[in-house]
C-alpha atoms as one frame of an Amber mdcrd trajectory, in Angstrom:
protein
  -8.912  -6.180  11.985  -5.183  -5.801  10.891  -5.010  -3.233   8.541  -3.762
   0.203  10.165  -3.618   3.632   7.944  -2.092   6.644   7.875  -3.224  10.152
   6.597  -0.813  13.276   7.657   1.525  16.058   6.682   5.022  15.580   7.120
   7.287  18.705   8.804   9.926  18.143   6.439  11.188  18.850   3.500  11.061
  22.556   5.307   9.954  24.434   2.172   7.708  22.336   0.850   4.472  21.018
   0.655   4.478  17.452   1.391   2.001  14.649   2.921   1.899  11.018   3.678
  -0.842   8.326   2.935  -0.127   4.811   3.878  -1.879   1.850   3.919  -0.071
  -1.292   6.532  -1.788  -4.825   6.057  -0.960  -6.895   9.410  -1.115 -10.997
   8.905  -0.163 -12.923  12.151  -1.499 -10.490  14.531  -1.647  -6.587  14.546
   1.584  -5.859  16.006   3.865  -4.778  13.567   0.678  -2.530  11.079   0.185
  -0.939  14.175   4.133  -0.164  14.770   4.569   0.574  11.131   1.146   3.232
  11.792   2.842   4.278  14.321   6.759   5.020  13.458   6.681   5.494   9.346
   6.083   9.045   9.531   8.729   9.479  12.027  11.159   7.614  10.820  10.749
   8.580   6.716  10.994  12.618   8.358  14.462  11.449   9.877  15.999   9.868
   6.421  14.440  12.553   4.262  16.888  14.526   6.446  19.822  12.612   5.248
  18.945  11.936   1.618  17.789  14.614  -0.636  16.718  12.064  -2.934  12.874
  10.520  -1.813  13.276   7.173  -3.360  16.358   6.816  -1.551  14.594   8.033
   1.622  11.821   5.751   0.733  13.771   2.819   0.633  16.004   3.567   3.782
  12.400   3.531   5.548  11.478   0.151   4.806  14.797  -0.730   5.452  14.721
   0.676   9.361  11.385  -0.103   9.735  11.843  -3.740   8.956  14.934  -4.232
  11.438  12.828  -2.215  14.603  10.083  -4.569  14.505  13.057  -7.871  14.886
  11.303  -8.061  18.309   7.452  -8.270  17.617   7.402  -9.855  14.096   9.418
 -13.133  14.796   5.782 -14.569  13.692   3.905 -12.205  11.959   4.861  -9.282
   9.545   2.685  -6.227   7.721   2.447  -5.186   4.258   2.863  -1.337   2.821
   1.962   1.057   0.389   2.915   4.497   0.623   2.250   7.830  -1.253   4.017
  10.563  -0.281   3.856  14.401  -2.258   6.137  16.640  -2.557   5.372  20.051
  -4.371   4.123  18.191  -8.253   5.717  14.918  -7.428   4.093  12.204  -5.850
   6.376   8.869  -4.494   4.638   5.625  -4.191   6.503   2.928  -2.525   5.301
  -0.690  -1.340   5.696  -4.118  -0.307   3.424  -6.945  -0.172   0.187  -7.125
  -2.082  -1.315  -3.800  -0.650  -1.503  -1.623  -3.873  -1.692   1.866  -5.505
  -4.351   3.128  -8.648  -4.013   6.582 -10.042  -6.511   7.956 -11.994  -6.111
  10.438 -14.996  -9.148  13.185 -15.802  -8.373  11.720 -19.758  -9.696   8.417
 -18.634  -6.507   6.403 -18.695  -5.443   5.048 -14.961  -2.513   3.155 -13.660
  -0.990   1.006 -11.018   1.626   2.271  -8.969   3.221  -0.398  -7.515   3.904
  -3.923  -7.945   2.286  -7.379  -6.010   5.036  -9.222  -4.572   2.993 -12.749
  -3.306   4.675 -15.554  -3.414   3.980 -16.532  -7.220   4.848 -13.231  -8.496
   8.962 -13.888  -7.350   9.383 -17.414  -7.613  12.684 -17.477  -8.947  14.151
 -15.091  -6.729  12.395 -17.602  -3.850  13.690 -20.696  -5.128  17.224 -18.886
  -6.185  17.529 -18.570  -2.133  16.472 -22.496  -1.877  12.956 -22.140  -0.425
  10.221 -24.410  -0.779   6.992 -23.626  -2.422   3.663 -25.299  -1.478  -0.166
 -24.896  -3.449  -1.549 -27.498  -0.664  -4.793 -24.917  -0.602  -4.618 -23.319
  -4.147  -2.074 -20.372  -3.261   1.514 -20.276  -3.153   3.247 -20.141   0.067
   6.145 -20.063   1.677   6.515 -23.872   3.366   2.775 -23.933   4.186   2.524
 -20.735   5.588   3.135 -16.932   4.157   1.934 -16.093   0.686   4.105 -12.668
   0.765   7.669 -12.753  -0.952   8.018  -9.263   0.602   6.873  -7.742   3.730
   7.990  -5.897   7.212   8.961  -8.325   9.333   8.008 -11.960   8.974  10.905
 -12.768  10.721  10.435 -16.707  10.558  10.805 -16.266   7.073  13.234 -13.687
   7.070  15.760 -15.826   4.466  13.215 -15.161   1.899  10.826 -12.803   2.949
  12.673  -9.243   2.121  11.463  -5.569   3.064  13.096  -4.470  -0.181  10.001
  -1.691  -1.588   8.748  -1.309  -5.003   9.735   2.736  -5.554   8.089   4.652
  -8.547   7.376   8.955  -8.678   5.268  10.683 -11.068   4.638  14.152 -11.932
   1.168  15.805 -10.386  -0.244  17.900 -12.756  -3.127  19.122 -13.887  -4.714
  15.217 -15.772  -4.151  13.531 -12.292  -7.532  12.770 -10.619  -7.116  10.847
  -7.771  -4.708   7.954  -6.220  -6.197   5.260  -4.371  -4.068   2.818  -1.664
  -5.967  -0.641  -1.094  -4.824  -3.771   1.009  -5.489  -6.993  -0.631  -9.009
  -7.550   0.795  -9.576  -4.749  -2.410  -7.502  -6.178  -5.096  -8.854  -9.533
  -4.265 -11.756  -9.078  -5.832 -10.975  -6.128  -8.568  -9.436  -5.439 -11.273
  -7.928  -1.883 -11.834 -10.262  -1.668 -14.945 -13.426  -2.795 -13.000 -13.016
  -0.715 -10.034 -11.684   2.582 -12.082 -14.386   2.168 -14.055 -17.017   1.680
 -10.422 -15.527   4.668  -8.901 -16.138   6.899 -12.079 -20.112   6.059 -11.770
 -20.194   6.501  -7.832 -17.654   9.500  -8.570 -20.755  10.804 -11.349 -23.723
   9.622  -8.727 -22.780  11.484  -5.680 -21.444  14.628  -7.280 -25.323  14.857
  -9.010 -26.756  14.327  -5.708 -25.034  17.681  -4.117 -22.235  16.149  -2.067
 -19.506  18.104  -2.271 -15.571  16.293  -2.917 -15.332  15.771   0.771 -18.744
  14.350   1.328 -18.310  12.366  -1.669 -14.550  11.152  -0.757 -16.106   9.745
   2.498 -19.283   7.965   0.915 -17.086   6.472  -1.867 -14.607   4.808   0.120
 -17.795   3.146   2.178 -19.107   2.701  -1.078 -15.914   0.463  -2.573 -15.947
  -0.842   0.813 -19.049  -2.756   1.050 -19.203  -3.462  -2.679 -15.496  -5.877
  -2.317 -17.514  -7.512   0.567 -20.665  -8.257  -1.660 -18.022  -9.366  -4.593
 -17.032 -12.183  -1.500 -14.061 -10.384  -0.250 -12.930 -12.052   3.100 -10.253
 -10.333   4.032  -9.721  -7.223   6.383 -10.269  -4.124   3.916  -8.967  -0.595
   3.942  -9.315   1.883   1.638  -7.531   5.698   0.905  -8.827   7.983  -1.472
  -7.621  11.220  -2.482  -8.813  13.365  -4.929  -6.538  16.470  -6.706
């Protein structure tokens, strides 16, 4: 198992009311998801210190994360998808193919981020002159990483950039829930298929007498073992949270 996670407040900004969900997909080896586990709180407190702006902050994470890990993730890297609120406004930020839904109480739902494998920045990849192999069906990086962006991967690190995906929306009163998933997840759903799943489990367990805590925990079991019986083979993690 690769995938680390993160659920916690944050001490700063001072006056507000902010927290941090995260969701680190290690390939190679678990050494830099658990780092990333480990430090992103930390270090996003520190730059949200220098930089009123969050994307900015945001961005500056990745950035510092990325170049502290130089000395564990020569061979192996981690994705990242991040939510972070502040007051009504909640930052997502990623890199890699771990991936944000939100969910409105209207019915509509959304992604929050962007998949950056391999196929989806081909001409960036070739632009920098790298070579592209399908030998088993999936684009790679000469044989070996299907990521275009990641945290460290530093083998690859002429191609493989920490750059993050940055997007904010306003939390009001139609927002139902965000959910982070690594790829083992979006392997084998759609954001249709599995809004539309979690909306029937959602209806299920709320009849039974759960209450949202109760039914927060069973859910995520719930998606869980469902992307294993859809063939998922991947490590999966998934974060739930419901407004």
């Amino acid at each position: 198992m690769e995938d680390t996670y993160v659920v916690t407040h944050l001490n700063k900004p001072v006056r507000s009311k902010s927290s941090l969900l995260a969701v680190f997909d290690g390939h190679g080896g678990d050494a830099v998801s658990i780092f990333c586990r480990e430090n992103f709180a930390q270090l996003l407190q520190k730059h949200i210190s220098s930089y009123p702006d969050m994307g900015i902050a945001l961005r500056k994470t990745f950035e510092e994360l990325d170049q502290s890990v130089k000395g564990i993730g020569q061979r192996c890297g981690s994705t990242a998808a991040v939510l972070v609120r502040v007051l009504d406004t909640l930052w997502s930020a990623n890199c890699g193919d771990s991936e944000t839904m939100v969910s409105y109480k209207n019915g509509h739902f959304a992604m929050l981020t962007q998949s950056h494998k391999v196929e989806d920045e081909v001409t960036r990849l070739k632009g920098l002159g790298a070579t592209i192999t399908y030998d088993d069906g999936c684009a790679r990086l000469s044989r070996m990483l299907n990521l275009a962006r990641s945290i460290g991967d530093y083998h690859l690190k002429k191609y493989v950039i920490s750059i993050p995906y940055v997007k904010s929306i306003k939390l009001d009163h139609n927002v139902e829930y965000v959910m982070i998933g690594s790829d083992g997840l979006w392997d084998v759903w759609d954001a249709k298929s599995l809004h539309d799943e979690i909306k029937m489990l959602k209806k299920q367990m709320l009849a039974s007498g759960m209450n949202y805590t109760q039914m927060t925990d069973a859910l995520n079991m719930e998606i869980v073992k469902k992307s294993l019986l859809r063939g998922s083979g991947d490590n999966i993690t998934v974060v739930i949270c419901f407004f």
